[in-house]
C-alpha positions as CSV (number, residue, x, y, z in Angstrom):
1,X,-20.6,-14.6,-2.5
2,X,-22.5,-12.6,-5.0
3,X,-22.4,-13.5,-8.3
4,X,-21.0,-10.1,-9.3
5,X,-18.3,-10.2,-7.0
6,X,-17.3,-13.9,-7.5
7,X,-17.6,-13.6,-11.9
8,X,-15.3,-10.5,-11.3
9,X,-12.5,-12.2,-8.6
10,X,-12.5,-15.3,-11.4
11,X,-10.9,-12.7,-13.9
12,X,-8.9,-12.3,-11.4
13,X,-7.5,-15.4,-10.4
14,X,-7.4,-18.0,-12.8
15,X,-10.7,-20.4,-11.8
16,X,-8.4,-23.6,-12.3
17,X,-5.9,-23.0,-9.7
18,X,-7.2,-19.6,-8.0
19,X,-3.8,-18.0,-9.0
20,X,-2.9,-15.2,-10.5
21,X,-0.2,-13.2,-12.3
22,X,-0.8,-10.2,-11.9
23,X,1.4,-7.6,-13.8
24,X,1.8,-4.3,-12.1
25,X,2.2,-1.0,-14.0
26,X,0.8,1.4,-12.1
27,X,4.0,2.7,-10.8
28,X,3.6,6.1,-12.6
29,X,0.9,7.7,-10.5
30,X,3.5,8.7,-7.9
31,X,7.1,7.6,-9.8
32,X,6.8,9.0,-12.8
33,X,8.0,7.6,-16.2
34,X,9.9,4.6,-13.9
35,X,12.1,2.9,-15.8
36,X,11.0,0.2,-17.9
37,X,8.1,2.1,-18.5
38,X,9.1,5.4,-20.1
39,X,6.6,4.2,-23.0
40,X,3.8,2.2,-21.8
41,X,2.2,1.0,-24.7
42,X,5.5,-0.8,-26.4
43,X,6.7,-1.9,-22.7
44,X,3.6,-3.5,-22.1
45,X,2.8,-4.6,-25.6
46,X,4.8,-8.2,-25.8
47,X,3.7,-8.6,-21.9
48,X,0.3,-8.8,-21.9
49,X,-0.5,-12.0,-23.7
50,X,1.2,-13.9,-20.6
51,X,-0.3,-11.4,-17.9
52,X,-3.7,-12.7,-16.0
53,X,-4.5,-9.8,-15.1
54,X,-3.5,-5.9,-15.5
55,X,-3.1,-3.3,-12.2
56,X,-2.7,0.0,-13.4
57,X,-4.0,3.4,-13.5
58,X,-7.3,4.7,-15.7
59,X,-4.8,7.2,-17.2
60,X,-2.6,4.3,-18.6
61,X,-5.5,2.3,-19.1
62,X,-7.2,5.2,-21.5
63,X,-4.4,6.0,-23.5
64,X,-1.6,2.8,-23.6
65,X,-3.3,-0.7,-23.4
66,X,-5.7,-2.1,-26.0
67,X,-9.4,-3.1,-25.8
68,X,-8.4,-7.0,-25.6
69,X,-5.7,-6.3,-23.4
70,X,-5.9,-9.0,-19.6
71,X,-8.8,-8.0,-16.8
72,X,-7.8,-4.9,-15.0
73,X,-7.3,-4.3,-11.4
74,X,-7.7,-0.5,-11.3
75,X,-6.0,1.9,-9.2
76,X,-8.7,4.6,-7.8
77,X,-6.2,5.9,-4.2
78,X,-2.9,8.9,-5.1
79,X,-2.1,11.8,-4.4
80,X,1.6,11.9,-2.9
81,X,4.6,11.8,-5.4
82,X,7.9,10.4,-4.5
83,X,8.8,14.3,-4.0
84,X,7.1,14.0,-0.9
85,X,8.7,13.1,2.5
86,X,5.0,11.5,3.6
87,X,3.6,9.0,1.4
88,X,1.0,8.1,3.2
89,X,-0.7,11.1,2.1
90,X,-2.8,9.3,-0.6
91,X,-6.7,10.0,-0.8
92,X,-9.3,8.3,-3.4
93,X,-8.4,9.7,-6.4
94,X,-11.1,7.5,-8.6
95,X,-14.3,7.4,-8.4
96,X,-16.7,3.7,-8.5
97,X,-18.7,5.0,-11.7
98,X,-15.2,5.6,-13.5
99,X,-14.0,1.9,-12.0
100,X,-17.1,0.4,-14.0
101,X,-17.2,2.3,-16.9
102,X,-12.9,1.0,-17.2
103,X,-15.0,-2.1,-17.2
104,X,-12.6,-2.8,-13.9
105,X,-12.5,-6.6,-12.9
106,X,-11.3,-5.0,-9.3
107,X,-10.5,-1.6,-8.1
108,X,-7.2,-1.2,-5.6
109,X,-6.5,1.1,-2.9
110,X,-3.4,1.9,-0.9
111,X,-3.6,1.6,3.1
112,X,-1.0,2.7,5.4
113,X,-1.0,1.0,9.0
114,X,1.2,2.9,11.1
115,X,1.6,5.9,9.2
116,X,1.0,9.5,9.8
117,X,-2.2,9.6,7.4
118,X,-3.3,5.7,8.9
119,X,-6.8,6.8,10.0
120,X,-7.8,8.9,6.1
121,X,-6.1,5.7,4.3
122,X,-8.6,3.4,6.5
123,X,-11.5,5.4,6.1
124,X,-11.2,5.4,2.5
125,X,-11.2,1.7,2.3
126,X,-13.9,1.2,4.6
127,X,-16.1,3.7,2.2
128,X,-14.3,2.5,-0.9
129,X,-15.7,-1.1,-0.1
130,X,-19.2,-0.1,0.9
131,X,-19.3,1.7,-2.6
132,X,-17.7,-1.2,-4.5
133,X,-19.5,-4.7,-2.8
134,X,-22.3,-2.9,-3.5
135,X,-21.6,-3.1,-7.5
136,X,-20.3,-5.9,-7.1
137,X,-16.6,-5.2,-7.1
138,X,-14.2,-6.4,-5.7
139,X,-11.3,-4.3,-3.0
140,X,-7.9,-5.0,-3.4
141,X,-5.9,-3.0,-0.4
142,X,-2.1,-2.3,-1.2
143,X,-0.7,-2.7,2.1
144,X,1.9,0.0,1.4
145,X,4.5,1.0,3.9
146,X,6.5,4.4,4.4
147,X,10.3,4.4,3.6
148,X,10.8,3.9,7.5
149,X,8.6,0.8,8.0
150,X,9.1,-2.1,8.9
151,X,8.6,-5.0,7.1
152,X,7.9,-8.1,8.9
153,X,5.4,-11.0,9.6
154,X,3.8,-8.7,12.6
155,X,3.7,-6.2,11.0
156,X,2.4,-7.3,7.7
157,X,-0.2,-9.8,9.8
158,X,-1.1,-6.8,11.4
159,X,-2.1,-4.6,8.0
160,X,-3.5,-7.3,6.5
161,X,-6.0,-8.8,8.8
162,X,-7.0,-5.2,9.2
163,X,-7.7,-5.0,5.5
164,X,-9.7,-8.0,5.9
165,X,-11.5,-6.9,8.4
166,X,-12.4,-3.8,6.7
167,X,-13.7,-5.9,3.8
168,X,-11.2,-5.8,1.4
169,X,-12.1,-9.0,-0.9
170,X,-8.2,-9.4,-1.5
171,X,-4.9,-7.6,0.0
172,X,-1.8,-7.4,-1.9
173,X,1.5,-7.1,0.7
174,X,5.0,-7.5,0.8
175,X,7.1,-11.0,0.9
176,X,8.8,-11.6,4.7
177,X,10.3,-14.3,6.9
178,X,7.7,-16.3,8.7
179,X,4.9,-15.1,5.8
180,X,2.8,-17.9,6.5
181,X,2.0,-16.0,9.4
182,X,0.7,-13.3,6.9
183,X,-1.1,-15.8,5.0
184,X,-2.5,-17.8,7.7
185,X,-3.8,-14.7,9.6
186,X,-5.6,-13.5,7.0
187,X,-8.9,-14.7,5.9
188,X,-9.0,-13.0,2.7
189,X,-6.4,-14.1,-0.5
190,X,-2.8,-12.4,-0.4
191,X,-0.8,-11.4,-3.6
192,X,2.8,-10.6,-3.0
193,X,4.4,-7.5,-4.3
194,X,7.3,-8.1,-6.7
195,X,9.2,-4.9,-4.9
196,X,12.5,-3.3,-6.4
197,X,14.0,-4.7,-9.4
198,X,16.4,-7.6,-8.1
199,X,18.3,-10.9,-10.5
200,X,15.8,-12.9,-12.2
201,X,16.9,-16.3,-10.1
202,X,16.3,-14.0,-6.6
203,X,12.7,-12.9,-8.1
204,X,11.6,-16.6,-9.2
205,X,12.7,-18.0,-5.7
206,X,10.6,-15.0,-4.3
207,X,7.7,-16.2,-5.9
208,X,8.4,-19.8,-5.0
209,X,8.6,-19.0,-1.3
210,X,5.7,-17.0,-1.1
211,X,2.9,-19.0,-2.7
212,X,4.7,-22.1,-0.4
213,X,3.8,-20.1,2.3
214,X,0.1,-19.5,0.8
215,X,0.7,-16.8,-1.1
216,X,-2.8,-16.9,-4.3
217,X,-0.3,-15.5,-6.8
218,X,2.2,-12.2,-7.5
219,X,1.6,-8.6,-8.5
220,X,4.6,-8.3,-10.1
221,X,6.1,-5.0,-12.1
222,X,9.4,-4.0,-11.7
223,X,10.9,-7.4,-11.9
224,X,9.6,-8.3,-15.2
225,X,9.6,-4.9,-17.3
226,X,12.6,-3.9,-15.6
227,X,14.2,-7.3,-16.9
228,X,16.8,-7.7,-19.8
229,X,14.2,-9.9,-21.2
230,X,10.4,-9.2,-20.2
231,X,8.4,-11.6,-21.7
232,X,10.5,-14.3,-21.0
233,X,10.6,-13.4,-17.2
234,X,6.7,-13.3,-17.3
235,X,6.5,-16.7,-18.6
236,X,8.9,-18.1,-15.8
237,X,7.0,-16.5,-13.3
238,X,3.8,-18.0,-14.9
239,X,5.6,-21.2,-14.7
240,X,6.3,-20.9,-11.3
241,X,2.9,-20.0,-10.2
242,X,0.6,-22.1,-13.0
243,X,2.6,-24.6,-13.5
244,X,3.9,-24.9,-10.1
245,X,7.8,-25.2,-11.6
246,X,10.5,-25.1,-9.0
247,X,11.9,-21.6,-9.2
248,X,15.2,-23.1,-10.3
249,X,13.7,-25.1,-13.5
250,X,12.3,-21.7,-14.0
251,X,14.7,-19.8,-14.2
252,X,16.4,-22.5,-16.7
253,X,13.0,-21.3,-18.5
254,X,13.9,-18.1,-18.3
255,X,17.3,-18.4,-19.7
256,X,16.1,-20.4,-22.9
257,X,13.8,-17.8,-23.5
258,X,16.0,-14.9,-23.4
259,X,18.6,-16.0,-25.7
């Protein structure tokens, strides 16, 4: 691997473990002020100390997080809102010059297997990674779904490998039974989404499960800002995935923390 490439993964994933906690903000390039995040820059203020890494949009990144803030993974695809009955109607939205000039450690696109817009989501990865390896940047593809799809191993083995073998450097995807089909399919590292906010124990012993099953580490939002204590759920995840804590004893974490 290029030297580029591989300097800017290792801001990615922590070199000692090749994990990552990734914290995901970027919820409000098609959500809106989600809440949690109705004001960025405090939300994400007593976070990012404990964050390995930042995925958000250059709009957030400009105007709410500091120069000394984690490495960002940047969001560069958009254009549907939740308004919209089809969100697979996203397009690059970004372009590579902007990505380096963020100082981006990796730039992130949605892709939507299955979906009416399938073939334009594809085709923008395929010419978002030519763009990008060629910088020496890495491709994270969101395996997103539509609010009718499914969410299972074949399914998810099927969107990621195809990321893969598009040339995404890394995919993030959803969390299913059977995942180690996901992750043993795909030859590429796999994130796992954090998804809708749900209790702190369920979220811990989501994480568990999936970096068991070979999971590299979470992109988690919703579940941690959406939390009645943030930063002490971002440390038990970070327990869970750096320190390799049993979701339980983290959650124990958790409740220390927050009182």
């Amino acid at each position: 691997m290029e030297w580029g490439l591989a300097h800017r993964l290792a801001r990615v994933f922590r070199p000692e473990d090749g994990r990552t906690v990734m914290l995901a903000v970027d919820h409000g390039y098609f959500l809106g002020p989600t809440q949690g995040l109705e004001r960025p820059r405090e939300a994400l203020a007593p976070l990012l100390p404990h964050a390995d890494s930042l995925m958000c949009t250059r709009g957030l990144l400009r105007n709410c997080v500091p120069p000394a803030a984690p490495p960002v993974v940047l969001r560069v695809s958009g254009g549907a809102s939740v308004l919209q009955e089809d969100l697979s109607d996203e397009e690059r939205t970004v372009s590579l010059e902007e990505a380096v000039r963020c100082d981006a450690a990796a730039v992130a696109l949605s892709i939507f297997v299955g979906a009416p817009h399938e073939r334009r989501t594809l085709k923008s990865l395929a010419r978002l990674v030519d763009e990008a390896h060629g910088a020496g940047v890495p491709v994270l593809a969101v395996t997103a779904v539509g609010k009718e799809m499914a969410r299972d191993a074949r399914y998810l083995s099927l969107a990621c490998r195809i990321a893969a073998e598009m040339g995404a450097h890394l995919v993030k995807t959803y969390h299913c039974d059977g995942f180690e089909q996901v992750t043993g399919t795909c030859p590429v590292p796999v994130v796992i989404a954090g998804g809708k906010k749900v209790p702190e124990k369920e979220a811990l012993a989501l994480c568990g499960k999936a970096l068991a099953a070979g999971a590299a580490g979470v992109d988690m939002g919703r579940n941690i800002f959406q939390s009645s204590h943030p930063a002490a759920m971002i440390r038990a995840v970070r327990a869970v995935v750096h320190e390799r804590r049993a979701p339980a004893e983290a959650h124990d974490l958790f409740l220390s923390l927050a009182r």
